[in-house]
Backbone bond lengths (Angstrom), bond angles and torsions (degrees), N, CA, C in turn:
res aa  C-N    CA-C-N  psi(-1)  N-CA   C-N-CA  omega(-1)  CA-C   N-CA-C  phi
1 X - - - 1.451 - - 1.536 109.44 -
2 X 1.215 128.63 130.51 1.550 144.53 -178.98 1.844 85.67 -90.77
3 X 2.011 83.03 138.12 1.021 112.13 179.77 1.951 107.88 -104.80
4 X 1.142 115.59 162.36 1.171 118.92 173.81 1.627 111.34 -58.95
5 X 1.685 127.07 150.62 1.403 137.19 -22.72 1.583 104.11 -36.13
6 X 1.559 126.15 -63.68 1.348 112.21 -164.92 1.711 133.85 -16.74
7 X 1.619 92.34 -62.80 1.626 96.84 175.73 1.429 119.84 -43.98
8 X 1.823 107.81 -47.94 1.071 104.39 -176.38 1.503 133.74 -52.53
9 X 1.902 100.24 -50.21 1.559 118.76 161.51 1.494 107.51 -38.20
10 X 1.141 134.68 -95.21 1.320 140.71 -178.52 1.413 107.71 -20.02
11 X 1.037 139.25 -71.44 1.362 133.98 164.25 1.541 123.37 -35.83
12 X 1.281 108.32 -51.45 2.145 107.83 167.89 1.983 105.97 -59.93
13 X 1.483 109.51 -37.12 1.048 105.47 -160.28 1.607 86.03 -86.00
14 X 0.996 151.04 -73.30 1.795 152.24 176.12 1.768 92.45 -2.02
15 X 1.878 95.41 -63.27 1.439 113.88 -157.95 1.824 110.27 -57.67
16 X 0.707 106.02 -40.51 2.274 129.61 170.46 1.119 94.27 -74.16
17 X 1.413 155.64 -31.66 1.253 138.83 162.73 1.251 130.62 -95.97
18 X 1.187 97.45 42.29 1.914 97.19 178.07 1.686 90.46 -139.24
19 X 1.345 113.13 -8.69 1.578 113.41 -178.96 1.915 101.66 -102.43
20 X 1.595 115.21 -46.04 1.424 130.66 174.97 1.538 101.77 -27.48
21 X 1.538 98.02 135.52 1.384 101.47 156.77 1.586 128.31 -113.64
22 X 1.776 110.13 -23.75 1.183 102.19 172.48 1.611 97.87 -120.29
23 X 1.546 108.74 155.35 1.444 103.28 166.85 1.614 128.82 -61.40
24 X 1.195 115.59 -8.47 1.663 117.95 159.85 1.072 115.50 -63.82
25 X 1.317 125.58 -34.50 1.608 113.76 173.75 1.148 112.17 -63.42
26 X 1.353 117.63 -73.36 1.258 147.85 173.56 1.894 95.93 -13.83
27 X 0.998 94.95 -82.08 2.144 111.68 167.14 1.658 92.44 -20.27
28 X 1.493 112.91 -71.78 1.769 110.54 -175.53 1.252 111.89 -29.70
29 X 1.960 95.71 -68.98 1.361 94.96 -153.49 1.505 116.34 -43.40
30 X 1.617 84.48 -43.80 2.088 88.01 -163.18 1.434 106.57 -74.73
31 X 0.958 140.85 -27.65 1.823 135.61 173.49 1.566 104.95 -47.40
32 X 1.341 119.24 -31.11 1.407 123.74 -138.38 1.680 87.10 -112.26
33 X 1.597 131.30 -44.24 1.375 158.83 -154.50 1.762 82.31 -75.45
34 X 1.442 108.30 -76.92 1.525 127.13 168.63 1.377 116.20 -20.46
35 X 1.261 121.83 -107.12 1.375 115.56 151.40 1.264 143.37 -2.17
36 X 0.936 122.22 -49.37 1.273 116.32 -161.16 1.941 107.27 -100.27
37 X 1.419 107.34 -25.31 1.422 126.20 162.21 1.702 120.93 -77.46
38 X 1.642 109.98 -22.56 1.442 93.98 -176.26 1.803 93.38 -134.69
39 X 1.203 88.58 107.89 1.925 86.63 -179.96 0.919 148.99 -126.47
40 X 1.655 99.25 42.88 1.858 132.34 119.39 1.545 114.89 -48.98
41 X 1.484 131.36 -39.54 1.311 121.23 -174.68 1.973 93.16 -92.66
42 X 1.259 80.88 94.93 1.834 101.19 153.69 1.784 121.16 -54.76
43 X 1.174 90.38 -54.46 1.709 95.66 176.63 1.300 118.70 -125.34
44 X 1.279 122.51 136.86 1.587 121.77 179.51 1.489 110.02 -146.84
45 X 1.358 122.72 130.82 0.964 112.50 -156.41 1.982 104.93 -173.50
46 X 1.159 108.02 128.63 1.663 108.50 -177.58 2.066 103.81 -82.79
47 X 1.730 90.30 140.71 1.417 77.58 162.33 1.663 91.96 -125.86
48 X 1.157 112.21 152.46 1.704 109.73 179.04 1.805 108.77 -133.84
49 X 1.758 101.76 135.08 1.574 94.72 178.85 1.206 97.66 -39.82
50 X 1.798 101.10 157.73 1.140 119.38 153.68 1.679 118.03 -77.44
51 X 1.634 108.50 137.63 1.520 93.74 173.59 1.390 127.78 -100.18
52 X 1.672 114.01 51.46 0.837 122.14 -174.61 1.878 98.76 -142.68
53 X 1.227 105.51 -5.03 1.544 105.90 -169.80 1.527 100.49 -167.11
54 X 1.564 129.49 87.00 1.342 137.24 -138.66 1.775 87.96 -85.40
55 X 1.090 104.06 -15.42 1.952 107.62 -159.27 1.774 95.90 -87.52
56 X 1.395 117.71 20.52 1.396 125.78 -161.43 1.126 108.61 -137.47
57 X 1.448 126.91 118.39 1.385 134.36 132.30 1.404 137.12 -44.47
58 X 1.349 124.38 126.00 1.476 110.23 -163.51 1.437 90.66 -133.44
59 X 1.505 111.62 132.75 1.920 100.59 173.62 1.366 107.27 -95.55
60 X 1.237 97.11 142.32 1.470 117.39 -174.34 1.807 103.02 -100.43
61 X 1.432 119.53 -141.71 1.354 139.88 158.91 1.209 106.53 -31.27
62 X 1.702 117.21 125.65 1.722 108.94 170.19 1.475 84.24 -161.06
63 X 1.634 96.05 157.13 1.261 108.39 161.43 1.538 127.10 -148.61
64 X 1.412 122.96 113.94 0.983 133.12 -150.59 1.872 134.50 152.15
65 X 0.951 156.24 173.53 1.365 138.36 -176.11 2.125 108.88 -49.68
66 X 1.568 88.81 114.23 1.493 86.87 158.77 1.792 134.94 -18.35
67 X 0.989 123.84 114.48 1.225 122.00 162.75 1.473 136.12 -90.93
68 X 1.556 127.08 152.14 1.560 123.89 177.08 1.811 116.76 -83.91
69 X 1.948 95.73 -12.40 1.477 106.27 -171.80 1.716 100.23 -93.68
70 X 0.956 103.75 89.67 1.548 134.39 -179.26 1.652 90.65 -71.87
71 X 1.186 94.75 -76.05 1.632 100.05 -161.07 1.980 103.62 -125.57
72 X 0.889 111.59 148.38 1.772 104.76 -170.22 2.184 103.45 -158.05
73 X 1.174 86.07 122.39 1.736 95.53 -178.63 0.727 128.71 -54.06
74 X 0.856 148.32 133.69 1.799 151.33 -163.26 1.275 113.73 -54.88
75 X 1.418 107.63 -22.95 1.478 114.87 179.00 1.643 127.96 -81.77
76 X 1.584 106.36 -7.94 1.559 116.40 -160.45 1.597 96.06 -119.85
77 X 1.678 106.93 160.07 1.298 102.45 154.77 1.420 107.78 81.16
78 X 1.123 117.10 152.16 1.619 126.23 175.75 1.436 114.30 -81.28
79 X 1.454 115.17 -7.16 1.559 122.01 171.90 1.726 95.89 -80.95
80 X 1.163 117.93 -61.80 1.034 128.96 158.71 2.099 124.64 -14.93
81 X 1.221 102.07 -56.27 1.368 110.30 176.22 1.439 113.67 -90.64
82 X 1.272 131.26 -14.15 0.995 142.05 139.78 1.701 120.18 -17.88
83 X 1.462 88.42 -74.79 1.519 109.75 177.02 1.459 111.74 -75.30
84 X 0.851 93.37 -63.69 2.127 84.44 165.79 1.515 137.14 -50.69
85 X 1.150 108.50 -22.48 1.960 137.94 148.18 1.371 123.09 -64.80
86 X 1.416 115.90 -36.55 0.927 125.36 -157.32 1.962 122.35 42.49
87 X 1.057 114.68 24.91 1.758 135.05 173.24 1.254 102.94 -121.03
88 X 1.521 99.82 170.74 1.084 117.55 171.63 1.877 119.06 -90.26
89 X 1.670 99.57 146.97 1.644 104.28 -169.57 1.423 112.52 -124.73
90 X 1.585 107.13 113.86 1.022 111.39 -156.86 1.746 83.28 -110.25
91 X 1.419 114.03 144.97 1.356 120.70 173.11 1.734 106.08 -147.34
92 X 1.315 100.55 109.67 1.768 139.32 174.06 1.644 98.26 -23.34
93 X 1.225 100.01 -68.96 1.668 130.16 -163.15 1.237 97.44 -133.00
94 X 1.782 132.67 141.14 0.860 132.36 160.20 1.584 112.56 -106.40
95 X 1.063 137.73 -6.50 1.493 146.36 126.38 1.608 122.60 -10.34
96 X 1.617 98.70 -27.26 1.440 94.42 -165.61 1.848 103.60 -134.83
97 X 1.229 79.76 24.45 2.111 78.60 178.45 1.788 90.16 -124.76
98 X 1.020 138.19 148.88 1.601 162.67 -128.36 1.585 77.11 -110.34
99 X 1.627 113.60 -62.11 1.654 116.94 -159.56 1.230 113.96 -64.01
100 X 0.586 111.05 -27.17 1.600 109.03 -164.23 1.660 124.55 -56.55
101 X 1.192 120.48 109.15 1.268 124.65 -163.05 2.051 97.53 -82.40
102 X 1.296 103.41 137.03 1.421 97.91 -176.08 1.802 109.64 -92.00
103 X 1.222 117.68 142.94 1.239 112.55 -172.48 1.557 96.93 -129.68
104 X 1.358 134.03 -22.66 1.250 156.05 169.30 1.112 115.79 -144.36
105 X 1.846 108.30 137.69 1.256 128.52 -177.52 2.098 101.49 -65.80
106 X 1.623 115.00 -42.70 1.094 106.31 -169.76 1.639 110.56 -79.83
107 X 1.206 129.37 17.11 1.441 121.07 -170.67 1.477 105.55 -85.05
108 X 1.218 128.19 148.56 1.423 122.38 -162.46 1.634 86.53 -144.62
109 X 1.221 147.69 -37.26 1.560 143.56 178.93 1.318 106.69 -129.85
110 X 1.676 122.47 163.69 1.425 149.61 166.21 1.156 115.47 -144.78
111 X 1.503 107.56 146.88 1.338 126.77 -174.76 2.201 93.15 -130.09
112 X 1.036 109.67 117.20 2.087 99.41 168.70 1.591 88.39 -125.53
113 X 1.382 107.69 146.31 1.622 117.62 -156.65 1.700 96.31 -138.81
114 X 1.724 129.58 85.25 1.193 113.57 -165.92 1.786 128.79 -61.41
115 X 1.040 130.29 136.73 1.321 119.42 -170.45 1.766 112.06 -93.76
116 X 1.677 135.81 94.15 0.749 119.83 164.85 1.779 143.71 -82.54
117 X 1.382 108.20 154.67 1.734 103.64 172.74 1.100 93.53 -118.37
118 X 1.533 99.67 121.97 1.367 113.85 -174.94 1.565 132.64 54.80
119 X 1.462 127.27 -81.97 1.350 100.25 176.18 2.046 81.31 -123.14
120 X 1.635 107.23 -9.84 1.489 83.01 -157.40 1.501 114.08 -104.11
121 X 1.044 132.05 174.08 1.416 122.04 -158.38 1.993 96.26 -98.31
122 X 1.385 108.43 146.98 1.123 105.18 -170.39 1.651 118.80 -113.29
123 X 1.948 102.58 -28.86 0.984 124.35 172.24 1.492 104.55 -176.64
124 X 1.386 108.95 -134.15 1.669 115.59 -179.01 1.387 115.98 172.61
125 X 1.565 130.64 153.50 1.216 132.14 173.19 1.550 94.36 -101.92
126 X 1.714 90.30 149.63 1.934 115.43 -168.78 1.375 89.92 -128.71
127 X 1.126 111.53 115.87 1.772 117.01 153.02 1.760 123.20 -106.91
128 X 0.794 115.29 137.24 1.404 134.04 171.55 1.521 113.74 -106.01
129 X 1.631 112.37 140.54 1.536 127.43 168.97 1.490 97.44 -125.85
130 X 1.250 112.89 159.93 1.222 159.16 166.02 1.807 101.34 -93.32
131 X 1.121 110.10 -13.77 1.289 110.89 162.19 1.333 140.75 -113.60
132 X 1.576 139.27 148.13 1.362 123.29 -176.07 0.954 100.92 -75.44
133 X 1.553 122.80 161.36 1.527 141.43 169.12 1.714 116.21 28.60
134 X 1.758 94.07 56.35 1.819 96.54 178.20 0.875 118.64 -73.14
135 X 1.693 122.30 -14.54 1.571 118.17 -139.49 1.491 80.11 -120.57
136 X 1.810 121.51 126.71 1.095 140.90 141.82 1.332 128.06 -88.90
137 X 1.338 119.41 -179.70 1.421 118.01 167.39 1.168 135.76 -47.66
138 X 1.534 117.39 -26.94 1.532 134.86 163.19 1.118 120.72 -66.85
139 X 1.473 120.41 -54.49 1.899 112.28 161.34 1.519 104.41 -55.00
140 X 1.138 135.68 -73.35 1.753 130.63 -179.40 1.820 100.70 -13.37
141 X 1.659 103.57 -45.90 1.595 80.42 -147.77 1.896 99.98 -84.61
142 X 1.828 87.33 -15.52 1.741 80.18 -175.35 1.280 115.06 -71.97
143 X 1.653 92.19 -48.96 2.124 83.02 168.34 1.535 129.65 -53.50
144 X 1.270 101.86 -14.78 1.498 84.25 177.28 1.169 124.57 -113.24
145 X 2.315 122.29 14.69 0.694 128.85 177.15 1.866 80.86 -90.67
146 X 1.304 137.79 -79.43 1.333 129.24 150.89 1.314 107.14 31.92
147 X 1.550 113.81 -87.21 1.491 119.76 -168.78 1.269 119.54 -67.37
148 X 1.719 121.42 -9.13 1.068 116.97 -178.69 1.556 118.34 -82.45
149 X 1.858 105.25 -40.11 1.118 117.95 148.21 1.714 132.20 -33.48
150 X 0.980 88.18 -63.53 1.763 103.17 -178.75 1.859 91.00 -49.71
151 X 1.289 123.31 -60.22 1.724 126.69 172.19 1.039 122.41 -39.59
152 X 1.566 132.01 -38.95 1.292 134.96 -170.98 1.722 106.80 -101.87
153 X 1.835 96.56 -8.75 2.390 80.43 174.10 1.721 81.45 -101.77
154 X 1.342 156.21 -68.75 1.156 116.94 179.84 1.834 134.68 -31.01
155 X 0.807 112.53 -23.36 1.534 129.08 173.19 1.235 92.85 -72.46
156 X 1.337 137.89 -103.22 1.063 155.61 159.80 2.092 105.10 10.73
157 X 1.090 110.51 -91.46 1.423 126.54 160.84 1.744 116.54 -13.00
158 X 1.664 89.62 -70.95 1.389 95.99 159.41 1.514 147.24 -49.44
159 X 1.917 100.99 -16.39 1.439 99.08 161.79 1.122 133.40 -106.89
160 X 1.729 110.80 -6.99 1.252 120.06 -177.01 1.498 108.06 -72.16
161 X 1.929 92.92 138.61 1.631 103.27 -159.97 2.111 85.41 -83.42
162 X 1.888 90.46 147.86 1.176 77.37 -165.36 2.070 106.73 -92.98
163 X 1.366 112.32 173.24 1.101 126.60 -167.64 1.732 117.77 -44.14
């Protein structure tokens, strides 16, 4: 069971997605919802295949210091293994994992949480700390109740016949 901020988040973000119409907003709200409520996560930010080049990461919604990892291959990076795992990748220290693509000198942990529709993976939320070993079992479960959400309004989106 998630304890408060979580509950609360999940509930604003539930609450923004029953009004949302495209998942870019939706991406805003919660980067911005995220942030600004939990502040250990320094960076938060969606990257989503590209649907034009599935072997591609594309960043979407983020909030937090600019990044150079625009776009990143499916093959690199802990966003990367993410998607190739299909789980979630939690890394203690990023100092001490080979993958880890640096996007900031001050980032010290990651959490990437894949977001599926239906069985296939679509993208994922990436958080960054400024701290070692922030991410416990309680962020795991919010991000990935989060990501499940984020799975079911693309789903969702995706069936509504359009106007």
């Amino acid at each position: 069971m998630l304890r408060s901020p979580f509950c609360e988040i999940i509930v604003e973000l539930k609450r923004f997605a029953e009004s949302a119409t495209t998942f870019s907003s939706l991406q805003k709200f919660a980067v911005d919802v995220i942030a600004q409520r939990l502040p250990y996560y320094d960076w938060v930010g969606f990257y989503m295949l590209d649907a034009d080049d599935s072997s591609v990461l594309a960043l979407g919604a983020y909030h937090g210091v600019p990044t150079d990892h625009v776009r990143i291959p499916v093959t690199e990076g802990i966003c990367g293994a993410a998607v190739a795992t299909g789980e979630t990748v939690i890394i203690d220290d990023v100092t001490s994992d080979p993958r880890y693509l640096a996007c900031s000198l001050e980032t010290r942990s990651e959490i990437v949480v894949p977001i599926r529709v239906g069985q296939e993976i679509a993208g994922e939320i990436d958080i960054d700390s400024h701290t070692l070993d922030a991410f416990g079992p309680n962020d795991r479960h919010f991000l990935e109740e989060c990501a499940t959400l984020f799975g079911e309004f693309i789903q969702e989106t995706r069936q509504k016949p359009s106007p």
